[in-house]
C-alpha positions as CSV (number, residue, x, y, z in Angstrom):
1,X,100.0,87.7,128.7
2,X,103.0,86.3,129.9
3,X,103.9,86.4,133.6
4,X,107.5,86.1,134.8
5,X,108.3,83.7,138.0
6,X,111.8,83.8,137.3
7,X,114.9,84.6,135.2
8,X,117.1,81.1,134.4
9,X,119.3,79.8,132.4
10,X,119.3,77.0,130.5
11,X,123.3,76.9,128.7
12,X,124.7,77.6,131.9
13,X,128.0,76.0,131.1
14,X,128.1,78.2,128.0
15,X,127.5,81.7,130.5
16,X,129.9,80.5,132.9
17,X,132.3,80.7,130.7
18,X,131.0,83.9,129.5
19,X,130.8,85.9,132.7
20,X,132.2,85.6,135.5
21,X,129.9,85.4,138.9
22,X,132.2,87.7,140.7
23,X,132.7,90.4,137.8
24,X,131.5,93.9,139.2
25,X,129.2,94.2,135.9
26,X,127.5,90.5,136.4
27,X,124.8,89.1,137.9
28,X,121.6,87.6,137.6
29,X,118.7,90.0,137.3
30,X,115.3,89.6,138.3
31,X,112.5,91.1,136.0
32,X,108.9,91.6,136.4
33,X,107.6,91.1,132.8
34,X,109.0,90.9,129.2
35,X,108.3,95.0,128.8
36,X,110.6,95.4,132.1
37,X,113.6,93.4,130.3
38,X,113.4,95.9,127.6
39,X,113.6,99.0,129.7
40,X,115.9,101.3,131.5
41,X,118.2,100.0,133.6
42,X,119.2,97.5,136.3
43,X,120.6,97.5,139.9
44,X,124.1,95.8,140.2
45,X,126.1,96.3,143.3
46,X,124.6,100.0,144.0
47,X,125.1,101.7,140.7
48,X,123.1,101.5,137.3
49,X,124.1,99.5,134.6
50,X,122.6,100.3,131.4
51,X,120.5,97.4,130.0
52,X,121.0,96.8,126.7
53,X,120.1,92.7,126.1
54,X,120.9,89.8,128.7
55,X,123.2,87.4,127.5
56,X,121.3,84.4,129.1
57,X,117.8,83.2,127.7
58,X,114.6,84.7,129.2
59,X,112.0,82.5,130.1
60,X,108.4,83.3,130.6
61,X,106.0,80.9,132.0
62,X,102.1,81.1,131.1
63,X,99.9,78.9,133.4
64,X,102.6,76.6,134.0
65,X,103.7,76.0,130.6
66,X,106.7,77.3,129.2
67,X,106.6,80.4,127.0
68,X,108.5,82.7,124.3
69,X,112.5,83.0,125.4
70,X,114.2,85.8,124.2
71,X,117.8,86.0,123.9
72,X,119.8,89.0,124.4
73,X,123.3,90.5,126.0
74,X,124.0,92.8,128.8
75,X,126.7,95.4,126.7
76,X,127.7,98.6,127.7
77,X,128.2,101.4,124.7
78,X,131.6,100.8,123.4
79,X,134.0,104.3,122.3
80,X,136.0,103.6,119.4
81,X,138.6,105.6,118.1
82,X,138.2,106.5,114.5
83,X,141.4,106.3,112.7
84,X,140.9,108.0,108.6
85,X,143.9,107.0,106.0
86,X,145.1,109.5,103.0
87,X,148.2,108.9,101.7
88,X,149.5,107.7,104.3
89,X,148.9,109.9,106.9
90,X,145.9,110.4,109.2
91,X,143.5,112.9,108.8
92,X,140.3,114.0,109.3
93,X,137.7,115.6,106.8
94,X,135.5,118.3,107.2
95,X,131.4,116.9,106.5
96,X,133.7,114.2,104.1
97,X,134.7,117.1,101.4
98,X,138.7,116.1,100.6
99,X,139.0,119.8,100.2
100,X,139.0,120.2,103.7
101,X,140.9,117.9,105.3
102,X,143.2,118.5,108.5
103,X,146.2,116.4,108.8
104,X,147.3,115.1,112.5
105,X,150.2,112.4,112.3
106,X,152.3,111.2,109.4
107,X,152.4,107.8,111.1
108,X,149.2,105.8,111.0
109,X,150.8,102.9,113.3
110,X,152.2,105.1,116.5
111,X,148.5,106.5,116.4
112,X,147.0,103.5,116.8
113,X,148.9,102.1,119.1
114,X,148.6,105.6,121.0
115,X,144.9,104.8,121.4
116,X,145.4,101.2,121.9
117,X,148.0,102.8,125.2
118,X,145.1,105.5,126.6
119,X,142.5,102.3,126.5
120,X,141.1,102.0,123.3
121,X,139.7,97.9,122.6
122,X,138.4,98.5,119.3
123,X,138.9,100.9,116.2
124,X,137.4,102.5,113.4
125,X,140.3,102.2,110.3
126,X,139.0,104.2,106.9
127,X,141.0,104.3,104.1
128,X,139.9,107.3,102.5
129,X,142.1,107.0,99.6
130,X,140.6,104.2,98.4
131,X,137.2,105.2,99.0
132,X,137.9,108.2,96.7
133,X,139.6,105.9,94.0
134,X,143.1,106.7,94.3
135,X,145.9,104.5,95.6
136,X,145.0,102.2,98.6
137,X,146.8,102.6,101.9
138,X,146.9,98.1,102.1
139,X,150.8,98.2,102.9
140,X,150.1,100.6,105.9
141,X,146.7,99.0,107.4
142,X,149.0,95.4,106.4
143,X,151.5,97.3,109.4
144,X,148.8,97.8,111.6
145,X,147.1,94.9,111.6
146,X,150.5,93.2,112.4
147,X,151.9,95.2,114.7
148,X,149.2,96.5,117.2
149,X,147.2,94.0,119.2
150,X,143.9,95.5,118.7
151,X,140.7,94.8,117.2
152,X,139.6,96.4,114.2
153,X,137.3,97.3,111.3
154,X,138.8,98.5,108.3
155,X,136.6,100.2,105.4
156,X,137.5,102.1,102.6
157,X,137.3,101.2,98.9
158,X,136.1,97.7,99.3
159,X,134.8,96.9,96.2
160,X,136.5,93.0,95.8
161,X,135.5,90.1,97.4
162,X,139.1,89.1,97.2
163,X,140.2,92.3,99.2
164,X,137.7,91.7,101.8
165,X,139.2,88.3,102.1
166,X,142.2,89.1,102.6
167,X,141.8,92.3,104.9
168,X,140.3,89.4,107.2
169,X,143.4,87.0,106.4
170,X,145.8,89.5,107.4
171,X,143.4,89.9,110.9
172,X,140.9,92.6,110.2
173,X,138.0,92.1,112.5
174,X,135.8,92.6,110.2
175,X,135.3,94.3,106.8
176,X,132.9,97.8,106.1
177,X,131.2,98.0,102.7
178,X,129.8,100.9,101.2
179,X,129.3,101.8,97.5
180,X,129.4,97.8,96.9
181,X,126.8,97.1,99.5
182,X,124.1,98.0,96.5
183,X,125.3,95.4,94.6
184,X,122.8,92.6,96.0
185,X,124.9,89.4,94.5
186,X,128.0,91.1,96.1
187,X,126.5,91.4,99.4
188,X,125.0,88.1,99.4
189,X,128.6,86.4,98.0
190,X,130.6,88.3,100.9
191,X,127.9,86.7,103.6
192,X,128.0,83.6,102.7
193,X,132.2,83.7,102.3
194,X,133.1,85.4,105.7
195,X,130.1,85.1,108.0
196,X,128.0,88.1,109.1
197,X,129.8,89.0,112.0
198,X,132.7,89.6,109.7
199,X,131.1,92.0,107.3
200,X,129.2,95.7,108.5
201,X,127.9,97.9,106.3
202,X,128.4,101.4,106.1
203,X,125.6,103.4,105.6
204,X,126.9,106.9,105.3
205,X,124.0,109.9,104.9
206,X,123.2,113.0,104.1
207,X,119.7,114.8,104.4
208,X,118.2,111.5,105.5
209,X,119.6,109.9,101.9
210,X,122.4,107.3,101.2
211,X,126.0,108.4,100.2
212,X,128.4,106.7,98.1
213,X,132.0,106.6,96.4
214,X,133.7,108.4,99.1
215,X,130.6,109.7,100.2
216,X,130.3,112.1,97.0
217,X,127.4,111.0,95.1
218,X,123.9,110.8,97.2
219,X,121.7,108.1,95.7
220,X,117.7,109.0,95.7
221,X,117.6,106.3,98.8
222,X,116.4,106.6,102.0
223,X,119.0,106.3,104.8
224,X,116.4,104.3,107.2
225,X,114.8,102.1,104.3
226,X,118.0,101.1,103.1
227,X,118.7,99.7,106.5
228,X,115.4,97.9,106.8
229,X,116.7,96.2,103.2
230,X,120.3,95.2,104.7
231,X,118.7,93.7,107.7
232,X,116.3,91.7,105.1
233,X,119.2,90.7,103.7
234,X,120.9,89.1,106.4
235,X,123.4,91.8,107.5
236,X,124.2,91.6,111.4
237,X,126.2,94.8,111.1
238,X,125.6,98.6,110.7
239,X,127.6,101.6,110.8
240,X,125.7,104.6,110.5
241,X,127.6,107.9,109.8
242,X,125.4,111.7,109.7
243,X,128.2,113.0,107.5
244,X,126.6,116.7,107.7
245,X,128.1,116.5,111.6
246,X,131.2,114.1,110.8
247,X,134.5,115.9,111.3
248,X,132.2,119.4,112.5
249,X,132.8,118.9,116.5
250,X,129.3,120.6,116.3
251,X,128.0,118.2,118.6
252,X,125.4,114.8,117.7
253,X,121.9,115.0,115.9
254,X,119.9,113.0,118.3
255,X,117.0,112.9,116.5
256,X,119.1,110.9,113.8
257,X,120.7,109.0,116.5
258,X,117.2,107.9,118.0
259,X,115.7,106.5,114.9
260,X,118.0,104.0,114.5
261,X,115.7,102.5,117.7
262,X,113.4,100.1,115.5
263,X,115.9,98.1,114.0
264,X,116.1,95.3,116.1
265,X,118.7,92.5,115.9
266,X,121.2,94.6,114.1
267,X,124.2,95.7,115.9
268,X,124.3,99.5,115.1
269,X,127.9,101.7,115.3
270,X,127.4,105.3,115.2
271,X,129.5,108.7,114.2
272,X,129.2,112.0,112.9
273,X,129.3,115.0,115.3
274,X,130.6,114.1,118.5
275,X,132.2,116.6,120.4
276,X,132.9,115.8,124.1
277,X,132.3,113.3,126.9
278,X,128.6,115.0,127.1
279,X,127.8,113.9,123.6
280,X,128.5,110.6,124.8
281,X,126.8,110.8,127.8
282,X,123.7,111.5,126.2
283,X,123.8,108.9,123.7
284,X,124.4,106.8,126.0
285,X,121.0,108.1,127.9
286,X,119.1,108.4,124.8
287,X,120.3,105.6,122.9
288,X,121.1,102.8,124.9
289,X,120.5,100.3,121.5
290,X,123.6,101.3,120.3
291,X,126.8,99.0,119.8
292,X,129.4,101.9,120.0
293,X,129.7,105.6,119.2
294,X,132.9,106.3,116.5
295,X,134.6,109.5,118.0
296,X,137.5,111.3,115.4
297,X,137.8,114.9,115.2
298,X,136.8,114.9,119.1
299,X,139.8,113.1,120.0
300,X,142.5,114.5,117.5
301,X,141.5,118.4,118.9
302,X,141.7,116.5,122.9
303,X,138.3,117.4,123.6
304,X,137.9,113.9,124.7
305,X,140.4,111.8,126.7
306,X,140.0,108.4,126.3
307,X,142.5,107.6,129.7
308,X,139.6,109.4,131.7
309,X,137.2,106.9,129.9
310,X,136.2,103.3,130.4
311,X,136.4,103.1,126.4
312,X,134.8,99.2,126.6
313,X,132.2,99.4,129.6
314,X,130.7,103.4,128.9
């Protein structure tokens, strides 16, 4: 049993430059045993800030000798705005069904940088044309890319390596993959060609089981198991949608939410349901694992407000 005398850290030039002594959300933490590191929350200048990993390496000594370091990061649940393509225009779908869709703007790049203006850091980009097999939206997410200083991930009929390429050329965070994630030597060729912090995975599901081509065939495949197999696979990222909430506003399935728990050293995005700032308070509370929480419908209807939100640091 490994006994803690204290918390160091051994590429301290390398934290330095990644925090900042003097930041409100930094400082070095002492912990009582390995178990405490992976609970709850810590103390930082007289309010709570949710623990999530340490960005420093955890050392453990044992009798003297030096034992097991774990490495991890202190990040705070990230809001990102979701931003869904069709012909050009932003919408969102009800549960995915086409049928159903709601229009909100006819111009994709003043939206964006509308959320990039109320505090947004990151977004959620879906070209749902594509998904569905029609005509992409490239020319408009080419806009976007070029015109809006902000990070994002762009999904959405990805089915060539070449077009994942050259979404990250044009300065695409990174690339989501659906349908083409079954395809094992596809998966393993985009890996090893962008790196796997440049490709997530989308794993989209309904009833527990995985959906595909726009999210309008369901495969016989577990939702959770198909995860366990990405993660085998080398995949860092995962985007988990429950598409029998997404576009609903009938609030988050936290049971679904909470057994995305186990999967440890993947970097898990969630959506589907959210409704308010209380959804996201208690995912936050209840799932304090996750990356970030994708938020559509919630924010087109302005039941959310991102300017009354740290989007970055939730």
């Amino acid at each position: 049993m490994f006994t803690q005398k204290r918390l160091f850290f051994p590429c301290e030039e390398k934290l330095r430059s990644d925090f900042s002594p003097h930041s409100p959300s930094t400082r070095l933490v002492r912990l009582r045993s390995p178990q405490a590191a992976r609970s709850g929350s810590v103390p930082v200048r007289g309010k709570n800030v949710l623990l999530k990993t340490i960005q420093a390496t955890r050392c453990f000594e044992n009798n003297g000798n030096r034992g097991s370091c774990l490495e991890d990061k202190i990040r705070i649940m990230k809001i990102i705005p979701a931003v869904d393509l069709w012909e050009g225009k932003v919408v969102r779908l009800f549960k995915g069904d086409p049928a159903r869709s709601t229009v909100y703007t006819v111009d994709p790049v003043e939206t964006v940088r509308k959320w990039k203006e109320q505090g947004a850091k990151f977004l959620h980009l879906i070209d749902l044309s594509a998904a569905l097999g029609q005509k992409d939206n490239l020319e408009v997410i080419e806009r976007i890319l070029k015109e809006v200083d902000i990070k994002i991930e762009v999904g959405g009929g990805i089915r060539a390596q070449e077009k994942a390429e050259k979404l990250i050329s044009l300065g695409a965070e990174r690339v989501i993959i659906g349908t083409k994630s079954l395809d094992e030597s596809f998966l393993k060729s985009l890996l090893k060609s962008l790196g796997k912090e440049k490709v997530a995975v989308s794993v989209d599901a309904i009833d527990s089981q995985v959906a595909v081509k726009g999210w309008q065939e369901k495969q016989h495949l577990q939702a959770l198991d198909f995860i366990r197999h990405l993660r085998k696979k080398g995949v860092k990222w995962v985007i988990y949608t429950d598409i029998s909430r997404d576009g609903t506003l009938d609030g988050v399935d936290l049971s679904k939410v909470k057994e995305l728990s186990s999967f440890k050293g993947l970097s898990i995005i969630f959506g589907g349901g959210v409704s308010s700032i209380d959804d996201l308070k208690k995912i936050k509370r209840q799932a304090p694992f996750l990356w970030g929480v994708i938020t559509g419908k919630a924010l087109y209807e302005g039941n959310i407000d991102l300017k009354k939100i740290n989007v970055d640091n939730f």
